[in-house]
C-alpha positions as CSV (number, residue, x, y, z in Angstrom):
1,X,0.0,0.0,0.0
2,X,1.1,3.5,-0.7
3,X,3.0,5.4,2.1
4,X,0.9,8.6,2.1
5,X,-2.5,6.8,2.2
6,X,-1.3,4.6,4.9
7,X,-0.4,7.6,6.9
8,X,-3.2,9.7,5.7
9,X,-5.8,7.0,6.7
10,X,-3.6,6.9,10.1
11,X,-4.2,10.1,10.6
12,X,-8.1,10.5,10.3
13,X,-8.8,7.5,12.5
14,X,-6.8,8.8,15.2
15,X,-8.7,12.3,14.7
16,X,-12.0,10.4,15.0
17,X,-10.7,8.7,18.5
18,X,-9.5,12.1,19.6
19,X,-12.9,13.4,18.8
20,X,-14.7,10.0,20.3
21,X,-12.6,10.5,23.7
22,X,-13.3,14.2,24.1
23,X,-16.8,14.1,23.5
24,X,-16.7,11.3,26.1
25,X,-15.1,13.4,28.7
26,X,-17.4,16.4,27.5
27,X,-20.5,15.0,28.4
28,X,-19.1,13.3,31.7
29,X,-18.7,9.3,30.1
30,X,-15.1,9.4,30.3
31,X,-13.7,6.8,32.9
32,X,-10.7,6.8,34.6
33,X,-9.5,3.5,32.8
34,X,-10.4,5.0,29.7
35,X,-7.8,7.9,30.7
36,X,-5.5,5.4,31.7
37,X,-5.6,3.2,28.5
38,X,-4.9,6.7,26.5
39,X,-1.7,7.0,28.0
40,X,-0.7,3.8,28.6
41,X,-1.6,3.1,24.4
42,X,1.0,6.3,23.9
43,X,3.9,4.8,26.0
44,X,3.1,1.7,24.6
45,X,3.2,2.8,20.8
46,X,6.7,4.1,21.2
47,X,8.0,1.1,22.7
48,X,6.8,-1.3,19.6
49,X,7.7,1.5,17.0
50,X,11.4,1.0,17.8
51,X,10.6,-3.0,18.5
52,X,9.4,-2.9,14.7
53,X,12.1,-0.6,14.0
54,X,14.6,-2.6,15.3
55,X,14.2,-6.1,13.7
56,X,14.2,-3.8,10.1
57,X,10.4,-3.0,9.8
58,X,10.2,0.4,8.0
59,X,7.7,3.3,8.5
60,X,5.2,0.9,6.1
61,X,5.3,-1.5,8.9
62,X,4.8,0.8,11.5
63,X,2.2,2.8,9.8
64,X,-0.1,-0.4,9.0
65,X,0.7,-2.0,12.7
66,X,-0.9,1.6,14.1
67,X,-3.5,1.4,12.0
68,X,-5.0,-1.7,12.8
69,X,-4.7,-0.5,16.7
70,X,-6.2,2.7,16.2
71,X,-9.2,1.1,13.9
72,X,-10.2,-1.4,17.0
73,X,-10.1,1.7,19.5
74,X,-12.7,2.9,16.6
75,X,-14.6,0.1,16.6
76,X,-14.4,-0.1,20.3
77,X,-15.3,3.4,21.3
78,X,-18.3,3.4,18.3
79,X,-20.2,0.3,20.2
80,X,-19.8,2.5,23.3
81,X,-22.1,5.2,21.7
């Protein structure tokens, strides 16, 4: 798949889960694990970045591993609604 619309695509889900989470916490739904989880996902994102990195996965890799995470926290936060 094409660089850009890997990282383009990227880019709007995590946008939507941005928006999801904030309108969570807007309206008072947001829960403490759900806080949690955001951080934790963020620590945890670097850390398997330079995993994929390091055994000689390139951006590709990375892009399309983060893109499968970000589309279940979609899914995920959707069936919440």
């Amino acid at each position: 798949m094409l660089f850009w619309f890997s990282a383009l695509t990227l880019m709007a889900d995590a946008l939507e889960v941005m928006d999801m989470r904030l309108r969570q916490m807007a309206v008072g739904n947001g829960t403490s694990d759900e806080m949690f989880l955001m951080v934790t996902e963020k620590l945890d994102a670097a850390s398997e970045a330079g995993s994929i990195f390091m055994r000689g996965g390139d951006c590709g890799h990375v892009l399309d591993h983060y893109r499968k995470i970000v589309a279940a926290n979609v899914e995920r936060l959707s069936a919440g609604r």
